[in-house]
N, C-alpha and C positions, 0 to 999 in steps of 0.2 A: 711873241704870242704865248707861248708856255711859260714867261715869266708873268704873264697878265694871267693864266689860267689856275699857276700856283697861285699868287693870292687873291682871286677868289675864291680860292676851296679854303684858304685860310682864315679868311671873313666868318665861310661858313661855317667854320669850327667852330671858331671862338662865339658867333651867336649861339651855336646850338649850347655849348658847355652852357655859357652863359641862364639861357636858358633853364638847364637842369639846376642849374644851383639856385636859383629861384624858385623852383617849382619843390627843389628839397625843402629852403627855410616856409614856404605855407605850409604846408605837408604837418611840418612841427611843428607852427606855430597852430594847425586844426587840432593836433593831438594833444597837445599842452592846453588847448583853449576846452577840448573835450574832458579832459583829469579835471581843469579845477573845476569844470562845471556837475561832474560826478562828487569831486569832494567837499562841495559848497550845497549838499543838499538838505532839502528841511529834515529835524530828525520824525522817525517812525515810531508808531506806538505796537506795542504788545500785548492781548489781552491774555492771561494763562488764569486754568478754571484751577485750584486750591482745593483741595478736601479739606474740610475742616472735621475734624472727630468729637463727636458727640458722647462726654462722660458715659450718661445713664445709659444710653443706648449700648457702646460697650460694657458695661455691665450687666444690663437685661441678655446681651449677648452670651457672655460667661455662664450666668444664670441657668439660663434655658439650656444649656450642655450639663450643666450637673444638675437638673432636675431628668436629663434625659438619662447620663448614667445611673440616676438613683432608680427608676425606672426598669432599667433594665438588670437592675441587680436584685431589687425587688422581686422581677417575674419571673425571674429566673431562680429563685431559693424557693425553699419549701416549709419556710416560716409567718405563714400569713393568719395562721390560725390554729389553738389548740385549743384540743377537747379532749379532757382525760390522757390515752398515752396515743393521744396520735395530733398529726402534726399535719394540715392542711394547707400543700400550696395551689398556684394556680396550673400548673399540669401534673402534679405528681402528690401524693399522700403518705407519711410514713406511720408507723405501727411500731410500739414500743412494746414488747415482748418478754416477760419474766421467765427466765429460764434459770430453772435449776442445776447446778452444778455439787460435785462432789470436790472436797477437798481435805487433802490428809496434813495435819498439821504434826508435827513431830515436835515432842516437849523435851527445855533445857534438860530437864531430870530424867536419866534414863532408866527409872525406878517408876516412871508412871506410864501407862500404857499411851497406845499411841490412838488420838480422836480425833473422829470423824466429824466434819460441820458439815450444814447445807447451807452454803453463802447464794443469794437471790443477784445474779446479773442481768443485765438487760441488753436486749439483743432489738436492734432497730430496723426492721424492714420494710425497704420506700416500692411504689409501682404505681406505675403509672393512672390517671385518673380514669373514667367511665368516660370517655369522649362522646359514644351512645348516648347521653345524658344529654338533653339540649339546655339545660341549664348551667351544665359544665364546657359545654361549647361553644354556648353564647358570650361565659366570662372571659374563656378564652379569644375569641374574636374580639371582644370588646378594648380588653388589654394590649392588644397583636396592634390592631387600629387607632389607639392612644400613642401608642410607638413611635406608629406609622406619622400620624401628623406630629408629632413632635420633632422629628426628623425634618419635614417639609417645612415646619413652623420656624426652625433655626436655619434653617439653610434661608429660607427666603429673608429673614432677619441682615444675615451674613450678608448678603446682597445686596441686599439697601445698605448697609454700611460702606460697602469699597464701591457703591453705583454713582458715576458721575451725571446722571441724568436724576431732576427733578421729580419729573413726572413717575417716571422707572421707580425711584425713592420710594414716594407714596404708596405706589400700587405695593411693591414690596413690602412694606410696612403694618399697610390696612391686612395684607393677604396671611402674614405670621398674625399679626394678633388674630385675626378670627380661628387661624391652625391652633394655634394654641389654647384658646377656649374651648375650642372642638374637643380637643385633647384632653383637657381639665374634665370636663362632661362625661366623657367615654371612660374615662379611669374612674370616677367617680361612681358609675354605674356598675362599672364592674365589681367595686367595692361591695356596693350595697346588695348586689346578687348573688356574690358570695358568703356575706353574711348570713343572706336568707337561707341558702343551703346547707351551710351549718348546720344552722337552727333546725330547719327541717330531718338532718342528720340525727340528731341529737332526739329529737322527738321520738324520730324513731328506734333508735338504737338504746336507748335506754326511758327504763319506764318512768312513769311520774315519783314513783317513790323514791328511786335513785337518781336526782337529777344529775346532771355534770354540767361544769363551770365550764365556761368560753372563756376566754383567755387572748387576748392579742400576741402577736409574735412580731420578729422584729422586722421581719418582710413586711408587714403591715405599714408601721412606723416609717419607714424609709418610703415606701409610696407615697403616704401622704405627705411628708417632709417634700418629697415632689411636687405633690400638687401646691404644695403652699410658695415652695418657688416658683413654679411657673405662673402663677399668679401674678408674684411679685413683679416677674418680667412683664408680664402684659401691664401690669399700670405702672412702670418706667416705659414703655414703648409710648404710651397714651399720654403719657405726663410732657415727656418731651418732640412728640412727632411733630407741634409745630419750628422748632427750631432749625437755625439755619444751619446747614454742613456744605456748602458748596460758596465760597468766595470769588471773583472775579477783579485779581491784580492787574492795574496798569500799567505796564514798561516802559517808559519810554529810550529811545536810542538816540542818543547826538553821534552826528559827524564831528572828526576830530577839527576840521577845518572849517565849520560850518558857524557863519559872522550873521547874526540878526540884524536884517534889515533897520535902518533909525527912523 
């Protein structure tokens, strides 16, 4: 009887091993059937968005930054206009002053006595404009606010250049050029209201018999050297706003093991 019970618990071994070693080779052969059906697959496409950079537009870019520091170098000196010995800028005025001095000149020859000249120096003193004045506070505001959109006109500029979005683009685009016309406008007015005050200066401070010459200075000059760039920039914005800056590349990916169907 225990020789009959040993083997059949022998039987039942060797079925069960049996068993597992078959239940291993499907096992590997699902994992092996699973790899090449991962590495057999169709290959995948990529779509990636590309900037494309736009010459003029980077250049209207550059532009419009040195027409803003001309601007601000402009409104910031006190050379926009002379009349006789004074010097009008847009917050401050200076005043050219002859003063006399005494000076003792000692001669090579110590046989001649020693002479007195009166040499004529000029003594310059700046202060601040009549702000009271709504004429002079209007040119000021006007100037302050040419700034101001210039500022916004290139930053919005700068933004549609690095903006991956189309639509983004445009708005940015249309929104500098109108800033920057804004801007043209406002500086331009300032100009013209300063000159008129002059004038008005001038009328008054000295009579018709004595007229006095107006004179541009070189703060003047550099404003409008401004304006005349930012111009420029607004028709390179316009010249090329329909152009393309956003490409869309196709990738494609192959699998290393991946056999086209015949």
């Amino acid at each position: 009887m225990e020789n009959g019970e040993d083997e059949e618990d022998e039987d039942n071994l060797s079925e069960t091993s049996f068993y597992q070693t078959h239940l291993q080779t499907v096992q590997l052969r699902s994992k092996l059937g699973n790899q090449q059906q991962n590495s057999s697959r169709a290959p995948t496409m990529t779509i990636d968005v590309v900037r494309v950079n736009r010459p003029l537009k980077i250049l209207g870019l550059l532009l419009s930054f040195l027409s803003l520091l001309l601007f601000i170098i402009g409104s910031m000196s006190t050379s926009w206009i002379n009349i006789h010995f004074k010097t009008i800028g847009l917050f401050q005025q200076c005043h050219s002053i002859i003063k006399q001095m005494n000076n003792i000149q000692l001669s090579m020859n110590i046989q001649y006595n020693n002479q007195i000249n009166q040499i004529n120096a000029v003594e310059r003193i700046c202060h601040l404009r009549d702000l009271s004045n709504i004429q002079v506070l209007g040119t000021i505001i006007l100037d302050l606010s040419a700034l101001f959109f210039t500022i916004l006109g290139s930053s919005f500029l700068l933004s549609g250049i690095f903006s991956l979005n189309i639509k983004h683009k445009r708005s940015f685009y249309y929104t500098s050029i109108v800033l920057h016309i804004i801007s043209c406008i406002l500086i331009l007015s300032a100009l013209i209201l300063l000159v008129i005050q002059c004038i008005n200066e001038v009328k008054k401070d000295f009579p018709s018999e004595n007229k006095s010459i107006i004179t541009v200075g070189w703060s003047l000059i550099l404003i409008c050297c401004g304006i005349v760039i930012l111009s420029i920039t607004v028709c390179l914005v316009l010249f090329d706003k329909g152009g393309e800056e956003i490409e869309y590349r196709e990738t494609i990916h192959r699998s290393l093991n991946f056999v086209e169907e015949s």
